[in-house]
C-alpha positions in Angstrom: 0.0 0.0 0.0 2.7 2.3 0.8 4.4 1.5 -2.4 1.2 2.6 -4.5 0.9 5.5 -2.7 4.4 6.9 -3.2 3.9 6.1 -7.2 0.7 7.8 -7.1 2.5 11.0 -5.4 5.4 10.5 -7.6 2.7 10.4 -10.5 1.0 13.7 -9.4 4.4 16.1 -9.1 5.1 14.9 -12.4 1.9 15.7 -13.7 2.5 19.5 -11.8 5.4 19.7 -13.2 4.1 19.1 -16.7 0.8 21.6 -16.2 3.9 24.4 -15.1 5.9 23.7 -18.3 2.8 23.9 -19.9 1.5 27.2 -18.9 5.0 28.7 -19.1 5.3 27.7 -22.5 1.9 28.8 -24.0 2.7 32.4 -21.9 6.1 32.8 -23.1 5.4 31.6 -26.7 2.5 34.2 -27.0 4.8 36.9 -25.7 7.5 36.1 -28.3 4.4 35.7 -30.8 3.4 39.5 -30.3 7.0 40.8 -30.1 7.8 39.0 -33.7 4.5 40.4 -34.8 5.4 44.2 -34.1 8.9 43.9 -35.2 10.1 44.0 -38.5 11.5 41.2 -40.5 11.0 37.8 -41.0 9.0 35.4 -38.8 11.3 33.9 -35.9 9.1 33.0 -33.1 8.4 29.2 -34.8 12.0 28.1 -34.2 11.4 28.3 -30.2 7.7 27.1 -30.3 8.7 24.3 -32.2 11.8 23.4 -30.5 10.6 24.3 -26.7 7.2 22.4 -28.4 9.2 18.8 -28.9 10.6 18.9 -25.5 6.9 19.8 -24.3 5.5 16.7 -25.5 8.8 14.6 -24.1 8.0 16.1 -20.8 4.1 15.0 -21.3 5.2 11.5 -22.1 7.1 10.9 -19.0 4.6 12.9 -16.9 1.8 10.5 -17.8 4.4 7.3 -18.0 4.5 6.9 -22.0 7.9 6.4 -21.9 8.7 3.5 -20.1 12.4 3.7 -19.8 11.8 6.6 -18.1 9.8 5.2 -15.5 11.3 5.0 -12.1 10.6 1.4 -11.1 11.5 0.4 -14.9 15.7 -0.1 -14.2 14.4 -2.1 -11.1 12.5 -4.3 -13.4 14.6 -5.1 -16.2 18.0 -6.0 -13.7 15.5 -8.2 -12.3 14.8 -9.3 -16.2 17.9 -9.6 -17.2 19.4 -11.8 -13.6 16.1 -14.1 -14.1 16.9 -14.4 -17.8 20.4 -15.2 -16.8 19.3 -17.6 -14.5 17.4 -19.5 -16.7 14.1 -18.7 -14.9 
């Protein structure tokens, strides 16, 4: 029981942390937005959307465990994979 709650707690600051990035990103990119916009010259403000954009979605990913490698508990699970394998098990 303990265990499931400290993945569930784990689960929720990394969700926190995602909604932050989130908001920060959609603020900031909006601000660079309307400076490019007012401001001669060609269009800049897509390299940071799209760049800050891909490591967005990463952060998403882990936040809601898509990534599994990236999952606390997974190294736990595959040394005990790869010994059992080993092993013959």
């Amino acid at each position: 029981m303990v265990e499931i709650e400290q993945w569930a707690r784990r689960r929720v600051r990394a969700m926190r942390g995602f909604y932050s990035h989130l908001t920060a990103y959609i603020v900031i990119n909006f601000l660079l937005f309307m400076i490019d916009s007012t401001t001669p010259g060609p269009a800049w403000f897509y390299a940071p959307l799209i760049g800050w954009g891909l490591l967005l979605v990463l952060h998403g990913l882990h936040a809601y465990e898509l990534l599994p490698w990236t999952t606390r508990d997974w190294e736990h699970r595959k040394v005990r994979e790869l010994i059992d394998h080993r092993l013959g098990r």
